[in-house]
C-alpha positions in Angstrom: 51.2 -6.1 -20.0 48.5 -8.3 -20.7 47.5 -8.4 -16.6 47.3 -4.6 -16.4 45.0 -4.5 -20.1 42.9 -7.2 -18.1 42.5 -4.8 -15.5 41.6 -1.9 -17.2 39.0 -3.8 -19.2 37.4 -4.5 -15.8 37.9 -1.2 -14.5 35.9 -0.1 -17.6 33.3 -2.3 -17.4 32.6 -2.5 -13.4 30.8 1.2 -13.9 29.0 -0.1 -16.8 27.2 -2.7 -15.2 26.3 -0.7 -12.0 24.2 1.8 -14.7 22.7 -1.4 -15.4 20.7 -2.0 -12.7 17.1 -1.0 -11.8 16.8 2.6 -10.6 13.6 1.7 -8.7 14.0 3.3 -5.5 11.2 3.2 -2.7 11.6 5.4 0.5 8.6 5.8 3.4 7.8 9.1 3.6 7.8 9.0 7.4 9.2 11.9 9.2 9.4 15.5 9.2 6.0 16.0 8.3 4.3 19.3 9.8 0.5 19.3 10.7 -2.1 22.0 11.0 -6.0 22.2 11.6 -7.8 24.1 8.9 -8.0 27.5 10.5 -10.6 30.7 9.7 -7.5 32.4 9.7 -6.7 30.7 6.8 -9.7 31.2 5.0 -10.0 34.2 5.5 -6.9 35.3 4.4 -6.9 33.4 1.3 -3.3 31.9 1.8 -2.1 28.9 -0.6 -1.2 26.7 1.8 0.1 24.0 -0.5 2.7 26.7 -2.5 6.4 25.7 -1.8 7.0 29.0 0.3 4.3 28.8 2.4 5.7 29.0 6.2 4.5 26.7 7.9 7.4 26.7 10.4 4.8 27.5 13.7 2.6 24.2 12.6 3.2 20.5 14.9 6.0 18.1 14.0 4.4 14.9 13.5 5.5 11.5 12.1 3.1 9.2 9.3 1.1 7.7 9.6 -0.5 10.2 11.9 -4.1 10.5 14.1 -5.1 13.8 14.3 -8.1 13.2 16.6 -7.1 10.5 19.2 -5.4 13.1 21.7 -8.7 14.8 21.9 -10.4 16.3 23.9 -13.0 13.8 24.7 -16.5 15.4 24.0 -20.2 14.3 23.5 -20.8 17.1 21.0 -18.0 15.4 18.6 -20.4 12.3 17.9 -24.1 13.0 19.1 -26.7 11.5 17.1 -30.6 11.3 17.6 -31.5 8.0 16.1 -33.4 5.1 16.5 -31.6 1.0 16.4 -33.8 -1.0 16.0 -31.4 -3.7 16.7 -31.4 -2.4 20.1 -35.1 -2.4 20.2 -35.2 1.3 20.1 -39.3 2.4 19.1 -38.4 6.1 18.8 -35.5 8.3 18.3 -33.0 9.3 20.9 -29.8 10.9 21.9 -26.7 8.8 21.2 -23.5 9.6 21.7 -19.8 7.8 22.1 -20.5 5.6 18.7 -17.1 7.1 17.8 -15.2 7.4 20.6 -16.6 11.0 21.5 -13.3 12.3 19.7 -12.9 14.7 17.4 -12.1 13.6 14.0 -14.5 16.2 12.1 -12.3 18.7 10.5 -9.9 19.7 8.3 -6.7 19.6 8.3 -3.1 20.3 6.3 0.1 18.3 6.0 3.7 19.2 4.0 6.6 17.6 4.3 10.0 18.1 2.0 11.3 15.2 -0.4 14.2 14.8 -2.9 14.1 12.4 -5.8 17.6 11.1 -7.8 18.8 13.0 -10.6 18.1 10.1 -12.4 14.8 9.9 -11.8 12.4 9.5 -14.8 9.0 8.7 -13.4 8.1 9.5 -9.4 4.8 8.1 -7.8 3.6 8.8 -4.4 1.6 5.8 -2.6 -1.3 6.7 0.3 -2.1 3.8 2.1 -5.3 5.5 3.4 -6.5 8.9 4.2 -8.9 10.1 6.1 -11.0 11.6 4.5 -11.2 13.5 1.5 -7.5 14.5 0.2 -6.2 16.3 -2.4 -2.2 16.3 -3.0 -0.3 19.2 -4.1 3.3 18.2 -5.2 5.5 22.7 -5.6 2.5 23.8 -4.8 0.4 21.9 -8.3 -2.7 19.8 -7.5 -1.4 16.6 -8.5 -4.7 14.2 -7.5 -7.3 13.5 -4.9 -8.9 10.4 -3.9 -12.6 10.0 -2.1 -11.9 6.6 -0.2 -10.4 6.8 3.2 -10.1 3.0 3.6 -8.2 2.6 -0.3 -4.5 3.0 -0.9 -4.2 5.2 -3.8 -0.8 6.6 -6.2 -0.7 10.3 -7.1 2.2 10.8 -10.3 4.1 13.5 -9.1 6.6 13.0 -12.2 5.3 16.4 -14.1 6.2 18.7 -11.2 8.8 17.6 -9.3 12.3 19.2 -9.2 15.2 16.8 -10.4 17.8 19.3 -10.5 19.0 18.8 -6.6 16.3 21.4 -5.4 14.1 19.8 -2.3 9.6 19.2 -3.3 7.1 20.4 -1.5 4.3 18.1 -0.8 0.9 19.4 0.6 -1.8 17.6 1.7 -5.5 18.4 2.5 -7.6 16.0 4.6 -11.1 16.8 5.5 -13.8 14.8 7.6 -17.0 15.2 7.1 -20.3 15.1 9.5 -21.7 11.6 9.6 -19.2 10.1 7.4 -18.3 6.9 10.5 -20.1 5.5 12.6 -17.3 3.8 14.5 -14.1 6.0 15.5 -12.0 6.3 12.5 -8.9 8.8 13.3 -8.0 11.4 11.0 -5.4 12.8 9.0 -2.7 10.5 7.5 -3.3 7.4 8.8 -1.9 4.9 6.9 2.1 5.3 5.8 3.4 7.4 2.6 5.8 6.1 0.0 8.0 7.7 -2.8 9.0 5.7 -5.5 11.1 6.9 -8.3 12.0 4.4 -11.4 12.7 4.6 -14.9 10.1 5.6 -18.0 9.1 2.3 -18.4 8.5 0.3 -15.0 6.3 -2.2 -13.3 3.1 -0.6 -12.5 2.9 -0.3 -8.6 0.2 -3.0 -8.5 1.1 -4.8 -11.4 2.0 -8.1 -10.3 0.2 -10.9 -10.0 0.0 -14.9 -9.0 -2.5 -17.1 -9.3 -2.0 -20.6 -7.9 -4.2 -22.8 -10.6 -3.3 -26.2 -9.2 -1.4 -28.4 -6.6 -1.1 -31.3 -4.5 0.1 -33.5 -1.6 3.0 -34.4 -3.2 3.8 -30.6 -3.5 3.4 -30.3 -7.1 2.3 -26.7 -8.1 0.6 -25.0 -11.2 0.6 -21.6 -11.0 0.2 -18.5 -13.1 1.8 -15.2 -13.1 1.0 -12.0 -14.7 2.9 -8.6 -15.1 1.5 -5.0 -15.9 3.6 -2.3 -16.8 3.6 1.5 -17.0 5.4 3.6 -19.5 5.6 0.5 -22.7 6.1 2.1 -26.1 6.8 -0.8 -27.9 10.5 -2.0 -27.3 11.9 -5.4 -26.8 11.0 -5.4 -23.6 11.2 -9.0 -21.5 9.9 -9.9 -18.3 11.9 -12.3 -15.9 10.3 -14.1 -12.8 12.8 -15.8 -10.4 10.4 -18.1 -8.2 10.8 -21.3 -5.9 14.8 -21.6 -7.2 13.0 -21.3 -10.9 13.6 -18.5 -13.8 11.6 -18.3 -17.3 10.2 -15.2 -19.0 8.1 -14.0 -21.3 8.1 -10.9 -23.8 6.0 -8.3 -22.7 2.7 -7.5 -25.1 1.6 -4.7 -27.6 -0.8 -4.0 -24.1 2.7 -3.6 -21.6 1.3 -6.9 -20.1 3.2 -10.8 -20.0 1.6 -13.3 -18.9 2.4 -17.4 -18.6 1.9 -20.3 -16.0 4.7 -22.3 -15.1 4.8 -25.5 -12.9 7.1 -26.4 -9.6 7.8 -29.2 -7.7 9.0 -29.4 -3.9 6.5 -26.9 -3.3 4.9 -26.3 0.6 1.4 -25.0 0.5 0.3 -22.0 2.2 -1.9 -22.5 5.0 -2.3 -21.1 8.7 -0.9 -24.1 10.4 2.3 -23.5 8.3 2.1 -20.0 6.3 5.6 -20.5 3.7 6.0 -17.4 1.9 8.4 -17.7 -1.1 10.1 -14.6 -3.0 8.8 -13.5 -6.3 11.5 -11.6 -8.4 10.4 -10.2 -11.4 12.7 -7.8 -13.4 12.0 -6.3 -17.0 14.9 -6.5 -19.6 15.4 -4.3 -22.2 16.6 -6.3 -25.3 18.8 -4.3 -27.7 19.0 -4.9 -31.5 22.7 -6.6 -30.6 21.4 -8.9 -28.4 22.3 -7.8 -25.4 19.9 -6.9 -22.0 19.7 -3.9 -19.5 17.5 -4.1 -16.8 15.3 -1.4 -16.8 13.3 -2.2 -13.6 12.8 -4.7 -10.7 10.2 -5.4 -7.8 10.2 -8.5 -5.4 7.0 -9.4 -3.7 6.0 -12.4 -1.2 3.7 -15.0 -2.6 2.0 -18.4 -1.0 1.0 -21.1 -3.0 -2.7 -22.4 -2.0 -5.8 -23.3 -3.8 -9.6 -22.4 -2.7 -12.9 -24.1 -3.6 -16.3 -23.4 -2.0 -19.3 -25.7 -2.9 -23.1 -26.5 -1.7 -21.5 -30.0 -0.4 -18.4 -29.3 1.6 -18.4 -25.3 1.9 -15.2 -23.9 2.1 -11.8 -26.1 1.2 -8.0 -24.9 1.9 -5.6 -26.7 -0.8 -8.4 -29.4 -1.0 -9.3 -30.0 3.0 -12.5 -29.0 4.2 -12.2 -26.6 7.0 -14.5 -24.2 9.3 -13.2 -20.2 9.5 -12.0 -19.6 13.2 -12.2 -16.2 12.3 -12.9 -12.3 14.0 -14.0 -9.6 12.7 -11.2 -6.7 13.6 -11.7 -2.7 12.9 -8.5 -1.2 11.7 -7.7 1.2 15.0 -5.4 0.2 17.0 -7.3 1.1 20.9 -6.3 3.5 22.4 -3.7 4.0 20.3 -5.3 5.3 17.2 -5.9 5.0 14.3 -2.2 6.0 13.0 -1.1 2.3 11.7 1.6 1.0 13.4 3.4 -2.6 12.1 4.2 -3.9 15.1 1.0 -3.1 17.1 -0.7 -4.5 14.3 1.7 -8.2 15.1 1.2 -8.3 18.5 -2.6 -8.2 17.8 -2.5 -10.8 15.5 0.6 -13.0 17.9 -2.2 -12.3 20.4 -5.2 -13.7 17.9 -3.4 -16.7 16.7 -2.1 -17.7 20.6 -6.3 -18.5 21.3 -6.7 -20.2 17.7 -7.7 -17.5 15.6 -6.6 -18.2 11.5 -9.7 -16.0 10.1 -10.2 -12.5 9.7 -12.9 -10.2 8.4 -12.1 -6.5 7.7 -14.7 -4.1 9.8 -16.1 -2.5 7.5 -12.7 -1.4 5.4 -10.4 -2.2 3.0 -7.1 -3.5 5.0 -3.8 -2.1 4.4 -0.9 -3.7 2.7 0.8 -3.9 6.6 -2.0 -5.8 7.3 -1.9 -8.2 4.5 1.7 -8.8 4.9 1.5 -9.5 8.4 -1.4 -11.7 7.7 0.1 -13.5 4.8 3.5 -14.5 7.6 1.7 -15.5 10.0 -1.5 -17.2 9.1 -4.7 -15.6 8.7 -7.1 -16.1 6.1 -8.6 -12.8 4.9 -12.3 -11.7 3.9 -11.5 -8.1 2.8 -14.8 -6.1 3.3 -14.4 -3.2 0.7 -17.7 -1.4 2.3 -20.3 -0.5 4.9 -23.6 1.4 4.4 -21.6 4.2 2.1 -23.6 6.8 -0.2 
């Protein structure tokens, strides 16, 4: 008797501690995406492309991240300009053309793809790594945001018009390129990959973590701080957990939906590009009940290295306290004659290709680098001199 109470008490409890978890739920937003240039017919017709029963069953099939623009045709017209460099030692204007690949990425152009989200989804953002150029996002046919960088990743809350009832979202996009808005060959369209991530009311904010290593040394001693940002906070016992380096502590999240504290580690090996460690940061928020008891309510893992920085008149630039000189390139964020449609593991066998002649520097031309990028970079050894921008107006 007392064996089969035991396992009913476990059979009880078992689903109780799977609704526990997180319901943070990330999915790439990859395939099954339809494409169409911006027509006259369009237009003229007034149609709403972005509404949910638009038919767009005629448009291309295309995977994202996608390049509109690198299959052409190859044209002077697409990038003729009558200027004058003077770095070239130019005295007068004249025609120039193939400054951007003589492709043509001036347009406009329409994406939609279909996406569920759980029943149990309370909150649903939508991460851009870059477009190019201008979008604006529909989400069942609703504008839901627009964004006016094509080199920034950007979030769209799709939470107040998505269906959670089982029936299947519509999102739209519309990308346009503008005359004279590159001067090197950018791509077009939906370059840069498309998340959906559905979690809870209150959540970590999608860029809401933070490290900051504040000290270390040879012995592998560490200081470091660590901030958290959340979304959604209305003021309940709410706790934030970090699991770092084989270490957990916490700290109660503020009036402001923000904890921050600094904690110290020993054992620790530095980042560096000789030997670029990577250790898992855990954080998870707790929801504290009046009985004591927790829930988590959300959780997010990122990779973080451990390295200090110090530039001064005497000894320029210092990695974890050696002086060093940048063996750095500068790299544009197309991938040859691929594209400009980011692709991971073209972007590794760039960099396996980089660090194989020495490279461990690399200056973004003239863009801000995606999170692909950064990750990739972080693994396997590059230091990074993000350039946000180039000659924009």
């Amino acid at each position: 008797m007392k064996r089969r109470s035991l396992l009913l008490m476990m059979a009880v409890v078992l689903p109780l501690s799977i609704m526990a978890q997180s319901v943070r739920k990330e999915v790439q937003l990859a395939e099954g995406w339809r494409f169409s240039p911006e027509s006259d017919t369009m237009k003229q017709a007034g149609v709403t492309v972005a509404a949910e029963n638009y038919d767009d069953a005629l448009w291309e099939v295309v995977a994202v991240p996608h390049d509109w623009a690198i299959k052409g045709p190859f044209d002077e017209k697409h990038d003729s300009q009558v200027v004058m460099v003077v770095e070239d030692g130019d005295k007068v204007k004249k025609l120039r053309t193939g400054r951007t690949g003589a492709l043509p990425f001036i347009g406009e152009g329409w994406y939609r793809v279909k996406f569920s989200v759980p029943e149990a989804c309370e909150r649903a953002i939508l991460t851009f790594g870059g477009v190019f150029g201008e979008p604006v996002v529909y989400v069942n046919g609703h504008k839901a945001g627009e964004w006016k960088h094509p080199y920034n990743s950007f979030n769209v809350d799709a939470t107040p018009y998505i269906y959670r009832d089982g029936r299947v979202n519509t999102l739209a996009v519309y990308a346009v390129m503008r005359p004279f808005c590159s001067r090197w060959y950018p791509g077009g369209g939906i370059y840069r990959p498309v998340y959906l991530t559905t979690t809870s009311v209150t959540a970590i904010d999608c860029w809401g973590l933070n490290m900051n290593t504040l000290s270390l040394n040879d012995k592998g001693e560490v200081t470091a701080s660590f901030e958290v940002q959340t979304t959604g906070y209305a003021g309940k016992n709410l706790v934030a957990r970090w699991s770092v380096a084989g270490k957990e502590f916490e700290q109660a999240i503020d009036d402001n939906g923000k904890a921050f504290t600094a904690h110290s580690f020993v054992g620790i090996t530095p980042w560096s590009p000789e030997m670029p460690k990577l250790y898992d940061m855990k954080v998870e928020l707790l929801s504290v009940a009046a009985d004591g008891s927790r829930r988590v309510v959300d959780s997010k893992t990122e990779r973080i290295g451990f390295r200090t920085i110090r530039f001064t008149p005497e000894k320029g630039f210092e990695l974890n306290g050696v002086v060093r000189k940048f063996k750095g390139v500068c790299m544009h964020h197309d991938l040859g004659m691929l594209g400009a449609a980011e692709n991971k593991a073209a972007i590794r066998r760039q960099l396996e290709l980089l660090k194989s002649m020495g490279c461990d520097g690399i200056r973004t031309s003239h863009n801000m680098p995606s999170k692909w990028q950064m990750d990739l970079c972080d693994e396997l050894g590059f230091m990074v001199m993000a350039e946000s921008f180039v000659e924009w107006r």
